[in-house]
Structures are given as structure tokens and as C-alpha cells.
N, CA and C atoms as a LAMMPS dump frame, in Angstrom:
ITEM: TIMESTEP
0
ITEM: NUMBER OF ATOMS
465
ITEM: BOX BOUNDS ff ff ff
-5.0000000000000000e+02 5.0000000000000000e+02
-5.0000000000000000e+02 5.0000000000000000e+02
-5.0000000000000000e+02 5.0000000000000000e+02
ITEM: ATOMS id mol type element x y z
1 1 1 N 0.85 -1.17 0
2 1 2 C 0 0 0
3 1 3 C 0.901 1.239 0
4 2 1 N 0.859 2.567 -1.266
5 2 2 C 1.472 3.319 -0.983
6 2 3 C 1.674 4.19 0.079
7 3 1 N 2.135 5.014 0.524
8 3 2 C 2.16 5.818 1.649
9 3 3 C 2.132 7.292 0.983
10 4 1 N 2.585 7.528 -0.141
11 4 2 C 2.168 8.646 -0.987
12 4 3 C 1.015 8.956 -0.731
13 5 1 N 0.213 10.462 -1.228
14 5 2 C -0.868 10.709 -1.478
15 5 3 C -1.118 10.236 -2.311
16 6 1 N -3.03 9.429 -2.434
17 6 2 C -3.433 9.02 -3.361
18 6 3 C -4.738 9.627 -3.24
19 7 1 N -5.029 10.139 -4.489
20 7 2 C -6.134 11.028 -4.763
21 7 3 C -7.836 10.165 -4.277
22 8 1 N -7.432 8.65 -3.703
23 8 2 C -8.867 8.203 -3.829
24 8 3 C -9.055 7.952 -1.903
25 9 1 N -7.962 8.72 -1.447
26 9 2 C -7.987 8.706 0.114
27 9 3 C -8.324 10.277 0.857
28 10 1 N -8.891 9.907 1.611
29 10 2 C -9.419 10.763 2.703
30 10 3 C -8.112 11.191 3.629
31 11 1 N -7.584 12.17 4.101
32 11 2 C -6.685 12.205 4.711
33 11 3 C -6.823 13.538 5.923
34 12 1 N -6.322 13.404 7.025
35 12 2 C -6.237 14.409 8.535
36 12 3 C -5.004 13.747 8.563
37 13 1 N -4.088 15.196 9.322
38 13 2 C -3.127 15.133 9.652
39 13 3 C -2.559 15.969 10.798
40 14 1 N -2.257 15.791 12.007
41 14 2 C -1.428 16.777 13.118
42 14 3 C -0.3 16.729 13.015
43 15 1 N 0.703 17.714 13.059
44 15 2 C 2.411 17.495 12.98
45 15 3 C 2.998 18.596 14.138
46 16 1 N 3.646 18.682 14.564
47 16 2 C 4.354 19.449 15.108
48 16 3 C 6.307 19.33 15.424
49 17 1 N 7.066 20.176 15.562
50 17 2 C 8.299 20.042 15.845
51 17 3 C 8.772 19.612 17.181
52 18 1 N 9.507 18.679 17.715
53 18 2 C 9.875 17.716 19.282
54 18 3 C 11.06 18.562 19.09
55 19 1 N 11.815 19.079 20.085
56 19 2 C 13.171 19.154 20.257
57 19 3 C 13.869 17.953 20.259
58 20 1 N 13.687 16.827 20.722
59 20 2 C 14.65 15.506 21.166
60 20 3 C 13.366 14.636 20.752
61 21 1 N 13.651 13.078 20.564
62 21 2 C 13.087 11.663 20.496
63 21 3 C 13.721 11.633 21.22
64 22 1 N 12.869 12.062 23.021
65 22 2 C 13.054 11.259 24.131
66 22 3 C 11.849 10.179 24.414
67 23 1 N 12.258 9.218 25.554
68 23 2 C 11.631 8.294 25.91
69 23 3 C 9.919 8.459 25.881
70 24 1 N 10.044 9.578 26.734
71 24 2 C 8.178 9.817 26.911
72 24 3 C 7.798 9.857 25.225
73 25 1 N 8.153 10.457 24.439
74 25 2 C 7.955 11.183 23.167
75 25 3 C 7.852 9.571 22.509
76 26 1 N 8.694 8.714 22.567
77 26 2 C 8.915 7.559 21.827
78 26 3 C 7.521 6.644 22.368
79 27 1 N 7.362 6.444 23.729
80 27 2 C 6.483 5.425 24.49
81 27 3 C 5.105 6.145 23.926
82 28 1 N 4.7 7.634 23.267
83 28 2 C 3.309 7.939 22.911
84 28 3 C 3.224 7.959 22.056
85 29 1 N 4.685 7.585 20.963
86 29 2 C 4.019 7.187 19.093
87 29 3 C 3.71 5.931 19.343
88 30 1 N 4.185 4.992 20.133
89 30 2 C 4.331 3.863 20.169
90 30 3 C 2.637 3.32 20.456
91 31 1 N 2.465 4.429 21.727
92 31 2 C 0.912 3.924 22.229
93 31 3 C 0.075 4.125 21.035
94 32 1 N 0.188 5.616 19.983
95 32 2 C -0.668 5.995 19.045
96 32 3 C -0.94 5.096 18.096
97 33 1 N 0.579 4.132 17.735
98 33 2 C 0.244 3.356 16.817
99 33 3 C -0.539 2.11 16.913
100 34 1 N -0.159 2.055 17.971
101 34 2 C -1.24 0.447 18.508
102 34 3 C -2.728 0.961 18.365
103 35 1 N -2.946 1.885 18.266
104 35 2 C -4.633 2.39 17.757
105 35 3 C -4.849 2.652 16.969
106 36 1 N -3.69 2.58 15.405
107 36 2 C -4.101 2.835 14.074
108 36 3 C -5.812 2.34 13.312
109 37 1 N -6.518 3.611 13.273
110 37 2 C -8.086 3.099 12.692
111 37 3 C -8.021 2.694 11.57
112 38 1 N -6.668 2.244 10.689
113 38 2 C -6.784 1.885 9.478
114 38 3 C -5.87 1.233 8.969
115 39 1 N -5.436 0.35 8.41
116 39 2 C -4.152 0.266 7.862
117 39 3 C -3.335 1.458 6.636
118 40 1 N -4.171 2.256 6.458
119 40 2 C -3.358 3.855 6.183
120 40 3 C -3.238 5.038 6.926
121 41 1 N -3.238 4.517 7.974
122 41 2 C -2.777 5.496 8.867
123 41 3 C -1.49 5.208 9.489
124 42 1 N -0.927 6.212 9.655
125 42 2 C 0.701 6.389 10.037
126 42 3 C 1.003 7.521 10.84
127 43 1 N 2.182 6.805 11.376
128 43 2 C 2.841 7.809 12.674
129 43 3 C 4.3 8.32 11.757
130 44 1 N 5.031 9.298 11.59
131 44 2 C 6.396 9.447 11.089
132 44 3 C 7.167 10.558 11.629
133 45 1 N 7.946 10.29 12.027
134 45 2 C 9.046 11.357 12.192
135 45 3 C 9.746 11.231 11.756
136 46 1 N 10.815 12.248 11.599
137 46 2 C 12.344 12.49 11.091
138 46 3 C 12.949 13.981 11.58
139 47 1 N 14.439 13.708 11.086
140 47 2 C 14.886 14.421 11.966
141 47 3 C 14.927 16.033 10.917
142 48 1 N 15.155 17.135 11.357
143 48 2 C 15.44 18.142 10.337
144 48 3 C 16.458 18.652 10.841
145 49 1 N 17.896 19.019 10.181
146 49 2 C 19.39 18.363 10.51
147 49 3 C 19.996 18.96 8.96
148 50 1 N 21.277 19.269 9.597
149 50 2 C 22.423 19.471 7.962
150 50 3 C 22.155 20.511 7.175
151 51 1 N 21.81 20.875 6.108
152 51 2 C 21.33 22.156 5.332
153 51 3 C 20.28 23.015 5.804
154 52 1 N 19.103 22.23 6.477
155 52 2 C 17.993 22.972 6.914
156 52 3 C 18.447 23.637 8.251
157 53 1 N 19.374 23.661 8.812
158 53 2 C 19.871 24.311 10.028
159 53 3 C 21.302 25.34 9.721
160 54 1 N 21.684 24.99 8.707
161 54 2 C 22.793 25.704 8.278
162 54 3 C 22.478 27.318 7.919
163 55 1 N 21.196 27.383 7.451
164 55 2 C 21.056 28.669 6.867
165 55 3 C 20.333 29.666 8.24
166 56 1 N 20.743 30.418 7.811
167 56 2 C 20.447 31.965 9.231
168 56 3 C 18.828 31.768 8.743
169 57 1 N 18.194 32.161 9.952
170 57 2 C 17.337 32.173 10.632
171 57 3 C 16.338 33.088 9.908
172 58 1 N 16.778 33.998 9.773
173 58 2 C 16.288 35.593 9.063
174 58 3 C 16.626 35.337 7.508
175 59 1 N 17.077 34.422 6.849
176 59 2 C 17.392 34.408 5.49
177 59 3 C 16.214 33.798 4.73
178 60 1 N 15.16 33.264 5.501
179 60 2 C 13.624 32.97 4.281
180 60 3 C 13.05 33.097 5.32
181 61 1 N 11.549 32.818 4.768
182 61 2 C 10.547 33.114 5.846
183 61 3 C 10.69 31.785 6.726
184 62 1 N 10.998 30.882 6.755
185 62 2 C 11.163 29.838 7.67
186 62 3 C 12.006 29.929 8.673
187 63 1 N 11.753 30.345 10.085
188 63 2 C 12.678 30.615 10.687
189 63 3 C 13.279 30.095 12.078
190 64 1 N 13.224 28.607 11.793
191 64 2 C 13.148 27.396 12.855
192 64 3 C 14.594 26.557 12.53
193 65 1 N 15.605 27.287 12.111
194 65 2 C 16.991 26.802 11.642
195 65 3 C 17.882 26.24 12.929
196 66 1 N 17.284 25.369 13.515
197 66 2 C 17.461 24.232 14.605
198 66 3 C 17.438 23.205 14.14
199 67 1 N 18.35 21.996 14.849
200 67 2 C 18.117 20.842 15.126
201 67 3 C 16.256 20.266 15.788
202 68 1 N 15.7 19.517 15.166
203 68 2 C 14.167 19.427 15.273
204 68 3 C 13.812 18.149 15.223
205 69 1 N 13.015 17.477 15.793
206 69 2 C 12.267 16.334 14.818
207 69 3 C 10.959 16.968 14.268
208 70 1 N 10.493 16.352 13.07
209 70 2 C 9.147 16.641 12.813
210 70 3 C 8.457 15.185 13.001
211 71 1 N 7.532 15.415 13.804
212 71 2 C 6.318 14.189 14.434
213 71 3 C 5.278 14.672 13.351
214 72 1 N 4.566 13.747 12.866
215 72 2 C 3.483 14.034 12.15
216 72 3 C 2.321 12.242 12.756
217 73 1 N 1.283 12.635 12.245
218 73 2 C 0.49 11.822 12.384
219 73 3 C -0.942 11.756 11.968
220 74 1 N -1.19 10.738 11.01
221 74 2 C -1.607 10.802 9.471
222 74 3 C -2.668 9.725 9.799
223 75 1 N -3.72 10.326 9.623
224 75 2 C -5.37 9.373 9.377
225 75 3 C -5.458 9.126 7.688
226 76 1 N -5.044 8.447 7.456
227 76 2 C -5.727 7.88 5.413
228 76 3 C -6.967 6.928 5.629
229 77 1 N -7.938 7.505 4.836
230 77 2 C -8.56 6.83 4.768
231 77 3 C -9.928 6.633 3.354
232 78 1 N -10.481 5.679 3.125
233 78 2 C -11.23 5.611 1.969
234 78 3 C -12.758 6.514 1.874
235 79 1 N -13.729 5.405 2.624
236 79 2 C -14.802 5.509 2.661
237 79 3 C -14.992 7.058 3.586
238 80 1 N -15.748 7.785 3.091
239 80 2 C -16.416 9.365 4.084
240 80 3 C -16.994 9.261 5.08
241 81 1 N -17.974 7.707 5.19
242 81 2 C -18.747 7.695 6.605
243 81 3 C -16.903 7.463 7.874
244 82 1 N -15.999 7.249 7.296
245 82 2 C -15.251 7.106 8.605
246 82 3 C -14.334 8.613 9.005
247 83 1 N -14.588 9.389 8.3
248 83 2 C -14.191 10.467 8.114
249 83 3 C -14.198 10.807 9.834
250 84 1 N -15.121 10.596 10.321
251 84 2 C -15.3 11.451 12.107
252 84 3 C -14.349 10.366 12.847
253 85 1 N -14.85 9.13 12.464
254 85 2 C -13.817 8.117 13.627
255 85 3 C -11.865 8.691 13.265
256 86 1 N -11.925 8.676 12.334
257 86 2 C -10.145 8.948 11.255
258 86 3 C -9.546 9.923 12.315
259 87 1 N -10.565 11.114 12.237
260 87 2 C -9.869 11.927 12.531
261 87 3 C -9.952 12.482 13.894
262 88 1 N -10.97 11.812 14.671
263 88 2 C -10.924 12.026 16.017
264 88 3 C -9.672 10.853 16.286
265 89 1 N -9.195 9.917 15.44
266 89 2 C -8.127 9.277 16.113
267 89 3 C -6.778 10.022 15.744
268 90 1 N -6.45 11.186 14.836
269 90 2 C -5.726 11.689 15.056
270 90 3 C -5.121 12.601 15.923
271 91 1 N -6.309 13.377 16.255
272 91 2 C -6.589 14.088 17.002
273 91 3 C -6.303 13.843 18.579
274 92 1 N -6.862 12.506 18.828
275 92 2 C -6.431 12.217 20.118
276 92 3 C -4.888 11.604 20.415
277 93 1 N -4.238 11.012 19.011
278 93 2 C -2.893 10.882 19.574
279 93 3 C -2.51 12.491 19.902
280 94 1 N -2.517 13.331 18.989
281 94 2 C -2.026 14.556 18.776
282 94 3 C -2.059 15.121 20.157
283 95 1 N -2.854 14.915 21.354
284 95 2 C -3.283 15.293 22.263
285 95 3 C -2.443 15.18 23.423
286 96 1 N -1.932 13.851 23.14
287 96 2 C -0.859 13.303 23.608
288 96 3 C 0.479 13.645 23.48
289 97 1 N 0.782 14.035 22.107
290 97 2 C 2.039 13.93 21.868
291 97 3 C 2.405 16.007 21.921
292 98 1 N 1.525 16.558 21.611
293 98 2 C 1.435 17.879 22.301
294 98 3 C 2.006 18.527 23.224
295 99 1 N 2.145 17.803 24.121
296 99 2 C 3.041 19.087 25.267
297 99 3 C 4.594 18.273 25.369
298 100 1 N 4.366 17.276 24.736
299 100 2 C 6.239 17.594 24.074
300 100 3 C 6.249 17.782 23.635
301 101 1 N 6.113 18.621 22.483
302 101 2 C 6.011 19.654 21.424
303 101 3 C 6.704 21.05 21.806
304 102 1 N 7.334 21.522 20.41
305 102 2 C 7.609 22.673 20.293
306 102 3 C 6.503 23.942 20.494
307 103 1 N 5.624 23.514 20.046
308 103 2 C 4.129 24.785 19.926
309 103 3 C 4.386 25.154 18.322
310 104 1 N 5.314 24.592 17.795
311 104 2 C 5.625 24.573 16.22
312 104 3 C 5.558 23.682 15.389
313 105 1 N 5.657 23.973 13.985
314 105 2 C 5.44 22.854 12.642
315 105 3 C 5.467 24.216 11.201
316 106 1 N 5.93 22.398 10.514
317 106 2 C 6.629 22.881 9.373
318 106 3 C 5.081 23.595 8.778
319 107 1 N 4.683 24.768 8.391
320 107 2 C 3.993 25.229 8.046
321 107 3 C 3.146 24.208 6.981
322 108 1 N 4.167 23.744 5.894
323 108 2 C 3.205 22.618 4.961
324 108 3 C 2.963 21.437 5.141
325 109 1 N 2.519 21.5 6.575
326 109 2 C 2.156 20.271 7.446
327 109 3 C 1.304 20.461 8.05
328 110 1 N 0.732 21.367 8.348
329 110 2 C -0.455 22.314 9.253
330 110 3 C -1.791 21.901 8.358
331 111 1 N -2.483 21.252 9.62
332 111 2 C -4.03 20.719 9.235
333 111 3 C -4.486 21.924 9.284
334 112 1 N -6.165 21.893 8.648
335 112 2 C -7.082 23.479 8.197
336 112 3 C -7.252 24.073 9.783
337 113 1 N -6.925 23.385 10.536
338 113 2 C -7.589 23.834 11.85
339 113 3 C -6.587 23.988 13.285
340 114 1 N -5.385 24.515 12.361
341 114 2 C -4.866 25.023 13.595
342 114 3 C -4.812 26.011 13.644
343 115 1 N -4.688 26.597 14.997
344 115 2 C -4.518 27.727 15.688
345 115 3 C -3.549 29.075 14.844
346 116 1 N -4.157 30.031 15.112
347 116 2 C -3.387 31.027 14.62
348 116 3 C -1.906 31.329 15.524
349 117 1 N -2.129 31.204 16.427
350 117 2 C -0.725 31.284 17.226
351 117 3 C 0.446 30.348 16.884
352 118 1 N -0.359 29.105 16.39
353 118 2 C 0.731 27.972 16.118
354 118 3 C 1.446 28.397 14.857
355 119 1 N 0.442 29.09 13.871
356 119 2 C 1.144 29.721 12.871
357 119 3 C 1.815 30.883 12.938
358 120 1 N 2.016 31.391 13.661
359 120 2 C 2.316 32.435 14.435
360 120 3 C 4.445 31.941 14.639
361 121 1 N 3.868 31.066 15.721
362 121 2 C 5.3 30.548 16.392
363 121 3 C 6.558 29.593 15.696
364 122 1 N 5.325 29.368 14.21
365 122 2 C 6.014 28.508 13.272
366 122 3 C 6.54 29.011 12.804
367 123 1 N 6.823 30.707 12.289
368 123 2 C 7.426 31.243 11.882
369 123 3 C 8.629 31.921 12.243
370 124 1 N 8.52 31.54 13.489
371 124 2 C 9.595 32.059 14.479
372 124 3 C 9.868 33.986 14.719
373 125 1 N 10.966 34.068 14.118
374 125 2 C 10.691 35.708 14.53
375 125 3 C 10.926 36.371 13.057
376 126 1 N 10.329 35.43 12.028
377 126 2 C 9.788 36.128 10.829
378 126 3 C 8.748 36.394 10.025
379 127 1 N 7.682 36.363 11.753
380 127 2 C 6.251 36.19 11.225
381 127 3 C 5.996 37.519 10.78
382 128 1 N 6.485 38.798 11.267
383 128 2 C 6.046 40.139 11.063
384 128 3 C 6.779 40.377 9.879
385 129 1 N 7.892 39.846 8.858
386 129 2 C 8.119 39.895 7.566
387 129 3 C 7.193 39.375 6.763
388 130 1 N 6.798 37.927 7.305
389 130 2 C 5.557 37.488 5.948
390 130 3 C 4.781 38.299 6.476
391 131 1 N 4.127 38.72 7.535
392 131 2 C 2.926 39.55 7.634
393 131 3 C 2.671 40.614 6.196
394 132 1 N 3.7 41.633 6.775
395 132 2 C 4.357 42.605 5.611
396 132 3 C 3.975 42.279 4.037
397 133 1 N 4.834 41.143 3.876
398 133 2 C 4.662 40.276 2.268
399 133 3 C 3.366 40.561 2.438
400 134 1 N 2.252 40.111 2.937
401 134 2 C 1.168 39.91 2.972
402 134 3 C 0.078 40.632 2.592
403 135 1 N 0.648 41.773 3.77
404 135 2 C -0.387 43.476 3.156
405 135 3 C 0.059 44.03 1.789
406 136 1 N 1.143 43.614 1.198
407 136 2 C 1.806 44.247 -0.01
408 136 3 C 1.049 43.613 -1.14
409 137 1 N 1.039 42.076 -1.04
410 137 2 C 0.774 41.04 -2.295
411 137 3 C -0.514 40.988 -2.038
412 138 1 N -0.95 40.436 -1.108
413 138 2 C -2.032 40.176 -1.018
414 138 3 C -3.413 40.609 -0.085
415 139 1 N -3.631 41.629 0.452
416 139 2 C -4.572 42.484 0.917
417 139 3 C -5.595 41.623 1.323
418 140 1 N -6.048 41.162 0.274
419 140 2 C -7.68 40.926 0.118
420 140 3 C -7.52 39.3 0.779
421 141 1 N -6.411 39.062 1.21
422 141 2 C -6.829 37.304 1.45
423 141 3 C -6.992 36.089 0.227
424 142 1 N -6.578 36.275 -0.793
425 142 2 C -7.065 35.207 -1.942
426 142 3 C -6.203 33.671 -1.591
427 143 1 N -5.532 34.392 -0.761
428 143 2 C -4.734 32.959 -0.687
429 143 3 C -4.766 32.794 0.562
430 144 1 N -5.9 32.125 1.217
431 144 2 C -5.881 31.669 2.266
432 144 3 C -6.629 30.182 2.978
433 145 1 N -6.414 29.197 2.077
434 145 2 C -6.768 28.369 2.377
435 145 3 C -5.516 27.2 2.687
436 146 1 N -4.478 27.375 3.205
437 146 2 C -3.627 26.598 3.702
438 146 3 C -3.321 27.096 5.089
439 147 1 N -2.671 27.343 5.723
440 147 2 C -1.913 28.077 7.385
441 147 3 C -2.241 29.481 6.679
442 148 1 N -3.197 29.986 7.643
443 148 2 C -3.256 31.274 7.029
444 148 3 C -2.413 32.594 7.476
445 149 1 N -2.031 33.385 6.669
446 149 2 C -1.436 34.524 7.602
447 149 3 C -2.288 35.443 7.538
448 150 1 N -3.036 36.111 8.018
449 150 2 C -4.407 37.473 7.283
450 150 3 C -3.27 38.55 7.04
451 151 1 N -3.585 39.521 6.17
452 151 2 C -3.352 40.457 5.615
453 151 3 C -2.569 41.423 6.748
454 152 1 N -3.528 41.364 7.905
455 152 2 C -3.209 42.274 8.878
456 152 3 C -3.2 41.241 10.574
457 153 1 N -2.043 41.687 11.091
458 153 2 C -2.192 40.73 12.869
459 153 3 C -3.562 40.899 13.006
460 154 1 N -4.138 40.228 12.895
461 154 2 C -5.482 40.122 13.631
462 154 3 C -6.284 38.725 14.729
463 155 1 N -4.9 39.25 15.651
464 155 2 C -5.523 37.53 16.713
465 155 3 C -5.872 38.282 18.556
């Protein structure tokens, strides 16, 4: 079964950045996975390390140029009636694995429904540059259906 996106799957996803794969952090993917609602659902991390930390901080809008893991954790699924079970089971590992968490994530990992602050902190201390980008390019909001930034701080 691929693990790619496949256009005929249903998919929820929570991710956030761990400083360390310590023990606690390891023993609650471990618990999450023993509750997989599907056989396409998946737990993954990896580390972000080497080039992605090399570059200054302030040199793109990404501004998390640390040593990181990224935890993610991925409901796939087919049929729509399971759509509520999928993703309340993501949701509840996510719940878990949360306050070892950074309060961050790779922005193109961010489910429709997180928090503005999280997008906020994901940016580290170059959220008030994309802000900027923001009121310049785009005013009106047309592009806001991924991690949104609004036009103007408005939280």
C-alpha cells in the first residue's frame, strides 16, 4: 500500500516540531500506533538536521533553523462515513504527543484547523516579515486556504 498521497484517500493530519526523540515522546508514538483506525494510517518522524539548520534564521521566511524532529500523524482513509472516527483518532494521539512539542510545525504540514498562534510561532521571529509580504501582495486574502497569515495581525 502506498504511503504517498493518493487522490482516492481521505486524509487528517497533526504534525508538530519535538526538540529531542526522548523516551516519553517515543512510548506515545508507540501507544498511538497500537490504535491505528486503518491500515493507512501512520505515525512518522524524522529528523530536520544538515542544510535545513545551516542557513540563518532571518534568510527565508522559515525561521526554525534548529536541530528538530518533525512528528506528524496521518489518518488515510477511503470511505467518508469514517471520516469522524479517522480523525478524532488523530486528534487524540495529537493530544498526547502535544506538550512535548515545540508549539511549532513545518507550516506545509499544518491541518485546516490550527490555531493562529501555532502559525504564528512557526514562523519564528519572521512572522512580522511574511505579515508585511502579505499586506503588499495580497490584501484581500485570496490565498488563504492553507496556514493562514491574514493580511493584517489580527488575533
Amino acid at each position: 500500500m502506498p504511503a504517498l498521497p493518493n487522490p482516492e484517500y481521505q486524509r487528517y493530519w497533526k504534525s508538530g516540531f519535538a526538540d529531542t526523540l526522548n523516551d516519553d515522546l517515543v512510548d506515545v508514538l508507540v501507544e498511538g500506533a497500537a490504535t491505528f483506525p486503518s491500515p493507512r494510517a501512520s505515525i512518522a518522524w524524522y529528523p530536520i538536521h544538515g542544510a535545513a539548520v545551516r542557513v540563518a534564521a532571518d534568510a527565508t521566511a522559515y525561521g526554525l533553523r534548529r536541530p528538530l524532529w518533525d512528528v506528524n500523524v496521518i489518518a488515510q482513509w477511503v470511505d467518508p462515513e469514517e471520516s469522524e472516527r479517522q480523525i478524532a483518532w488523530a486528534r487524540q494521539v495529537w493530544t498526547m504527543i502535544d506538550p512535548l512539542a515545540t508549539g511549532t510545525t513545518y507550516i506545509n504540514h499544518m491541518a485546516d484547523d490550527v490555531r493562529p498562534e501555532r502559525v504564528r510561532a512557526s514562523y519564528g521571529g519572521n512572522y512580522e516579515r511574511v505579515v508585511a509580504l502579505k499586506n503588499a501582495y495580497d490584501p484581500t486574502n485570496l490565498f488563504r486556504l492553507s496556514a493562514n497569515i491574514p493580511p493584517s495581525v489580527r488575533e
